[in-house]
KOLKEVEX-458319 format. One record per atom (N, C-alpha, C, O): residue in one letter; x, y, z. Coordinates in steps of 0.2 Angstrom, whole numbers, plus 5000, padded with zeros to 4 digits. Atoms other than C-alpha are relative to their C-alpha. Example, Ala and Ser with C-alpha at 12.3 -4.5 7.8 and 13.67 -1.06 7.14 Angstrom:
A500449945000 A506249785039 A500450065000 A500950055003 S499649944999 S506849955036 S499650055003 S499950115004 
//
This chain:
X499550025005 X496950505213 X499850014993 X499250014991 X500349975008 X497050565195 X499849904997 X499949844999 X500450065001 X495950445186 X500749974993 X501250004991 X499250025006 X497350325172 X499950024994 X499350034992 X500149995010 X497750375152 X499649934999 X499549885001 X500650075005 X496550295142 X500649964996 X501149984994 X499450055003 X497450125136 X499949994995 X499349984993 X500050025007 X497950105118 X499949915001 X500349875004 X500250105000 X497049905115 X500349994995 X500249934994 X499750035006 X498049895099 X499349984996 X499349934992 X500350015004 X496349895090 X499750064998 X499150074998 X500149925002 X496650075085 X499350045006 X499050085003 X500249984997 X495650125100 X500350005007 X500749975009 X499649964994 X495850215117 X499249985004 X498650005003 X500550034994 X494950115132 X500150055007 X500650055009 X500049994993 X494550205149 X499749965006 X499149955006 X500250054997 X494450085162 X499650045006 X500050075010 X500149964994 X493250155176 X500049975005 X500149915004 X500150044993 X493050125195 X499449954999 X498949974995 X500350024998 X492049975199 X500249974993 X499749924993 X499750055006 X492949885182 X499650014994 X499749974989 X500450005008 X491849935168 X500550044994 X500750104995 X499549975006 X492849985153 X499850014994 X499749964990 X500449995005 X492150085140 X500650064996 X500950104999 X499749975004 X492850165123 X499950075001 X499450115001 X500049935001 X493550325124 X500150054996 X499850114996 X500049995006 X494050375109 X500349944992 X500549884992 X500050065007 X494250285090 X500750054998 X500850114999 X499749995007 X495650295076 X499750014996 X499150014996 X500149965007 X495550345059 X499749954998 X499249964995 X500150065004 X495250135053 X499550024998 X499150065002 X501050004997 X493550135047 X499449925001 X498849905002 X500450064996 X493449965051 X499750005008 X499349965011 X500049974993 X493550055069 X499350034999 X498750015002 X500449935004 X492450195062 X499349975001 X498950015002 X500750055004 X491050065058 X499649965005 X498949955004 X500350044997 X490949955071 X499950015006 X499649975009 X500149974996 X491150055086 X499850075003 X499450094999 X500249924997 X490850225096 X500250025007 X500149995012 X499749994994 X491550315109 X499450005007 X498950035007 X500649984995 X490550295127 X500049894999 X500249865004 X500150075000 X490350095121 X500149975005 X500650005006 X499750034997 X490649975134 X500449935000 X499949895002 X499650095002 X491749805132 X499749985005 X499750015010 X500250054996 X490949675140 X500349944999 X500649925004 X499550065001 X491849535133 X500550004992 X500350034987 X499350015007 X493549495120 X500049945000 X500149915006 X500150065001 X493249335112 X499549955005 X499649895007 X500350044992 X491849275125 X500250005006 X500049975011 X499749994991 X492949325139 X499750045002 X499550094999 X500249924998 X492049445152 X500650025003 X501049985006 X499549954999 X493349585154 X499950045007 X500450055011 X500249954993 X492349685168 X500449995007 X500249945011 X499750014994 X493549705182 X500649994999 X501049995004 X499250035001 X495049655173 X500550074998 X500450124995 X499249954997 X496849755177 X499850044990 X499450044986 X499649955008 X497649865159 X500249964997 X500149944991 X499350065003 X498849745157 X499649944996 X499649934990 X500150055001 X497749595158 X499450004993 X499349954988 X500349945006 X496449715146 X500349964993 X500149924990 X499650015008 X497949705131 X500249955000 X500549944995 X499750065001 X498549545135 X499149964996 X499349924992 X500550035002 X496549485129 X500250024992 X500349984987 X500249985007 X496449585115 X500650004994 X500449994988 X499550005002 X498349595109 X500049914993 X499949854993 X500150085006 X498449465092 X500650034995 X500950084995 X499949995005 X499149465076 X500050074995 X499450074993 X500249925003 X499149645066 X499649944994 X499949904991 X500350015007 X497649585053 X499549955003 X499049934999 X500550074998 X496749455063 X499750025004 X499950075008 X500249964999 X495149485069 X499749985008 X499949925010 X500150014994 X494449495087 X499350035002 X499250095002 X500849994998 X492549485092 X500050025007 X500249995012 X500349984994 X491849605106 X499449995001 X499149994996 X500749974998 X490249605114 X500050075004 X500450075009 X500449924995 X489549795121 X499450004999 X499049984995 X500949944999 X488349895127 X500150054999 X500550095001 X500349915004 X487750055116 X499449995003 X499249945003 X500649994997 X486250115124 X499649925003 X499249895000 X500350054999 X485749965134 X500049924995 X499849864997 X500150085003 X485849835121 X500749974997 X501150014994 X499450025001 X487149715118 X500249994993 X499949944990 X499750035008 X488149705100 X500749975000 X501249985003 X499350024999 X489449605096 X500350034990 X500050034985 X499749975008 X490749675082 X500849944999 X501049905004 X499450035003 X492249595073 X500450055000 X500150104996 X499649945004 X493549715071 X500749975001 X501049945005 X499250034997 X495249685067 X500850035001 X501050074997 X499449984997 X496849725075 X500550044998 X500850014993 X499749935006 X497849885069 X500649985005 X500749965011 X499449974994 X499549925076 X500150074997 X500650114997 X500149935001 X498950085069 X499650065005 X499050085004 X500249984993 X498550185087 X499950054998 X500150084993 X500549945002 X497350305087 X500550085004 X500950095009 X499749924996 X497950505090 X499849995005 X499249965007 X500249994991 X497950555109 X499350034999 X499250074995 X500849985001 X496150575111 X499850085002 X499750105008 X500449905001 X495450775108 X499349995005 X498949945005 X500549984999 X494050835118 X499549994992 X499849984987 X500650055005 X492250795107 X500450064994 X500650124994 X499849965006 X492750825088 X499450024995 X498949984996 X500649975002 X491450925077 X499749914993 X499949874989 X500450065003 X490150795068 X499749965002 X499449924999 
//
């Protein structure tokens, strides 16, 4: 089965959710609050202290989904260790995601 489009989270990024429920960033928007505090390959572990791992698309944007400007704490994994970022909620959706961009 073809693998699903990467999901717009409404926080100007594009999530792929893999087999086995882990859902990690696919690509970023332009924000550079986005820019800043995350990277493509990352993986969400939790939205607002919730663990995500495992959970559907739907129930994915129903976490993260808020107010345009209000902000929404993740924990991830970049290389093994966990960070947690603030970032906050764009209804400014990232372009369909390009193979790797030079930089």
């Amino acid at each position: 089965k073809m693998a699903d489009p990467p999901v717009d989270a409404g926080l100007g990024v594009f999530l792929d959710i893999h087999t086995g429920g882990r859902i990690v960033i696919a690509a970023l928007g332009t924000a550079a609050e986005v820019q800043n505090s995350m990277r493509p390959g990352d993986e969400i572990l939790e939205v607002n202290g919730l663990s995500v791992t495992g959970r559907k698309s739907s129930e994915l944007r129903s976490c993260i989904r808020g107010p345009e400007g209000s902000v929404v704490r993740l924990t991830l994994l970049r290389n093994q260790q966990k960070v947690e970022v603030d970032v906050p909620r764009t209804r400014d959706p990232p372009s369909t995601p390009s193979p790797k961009q030079g930089g």
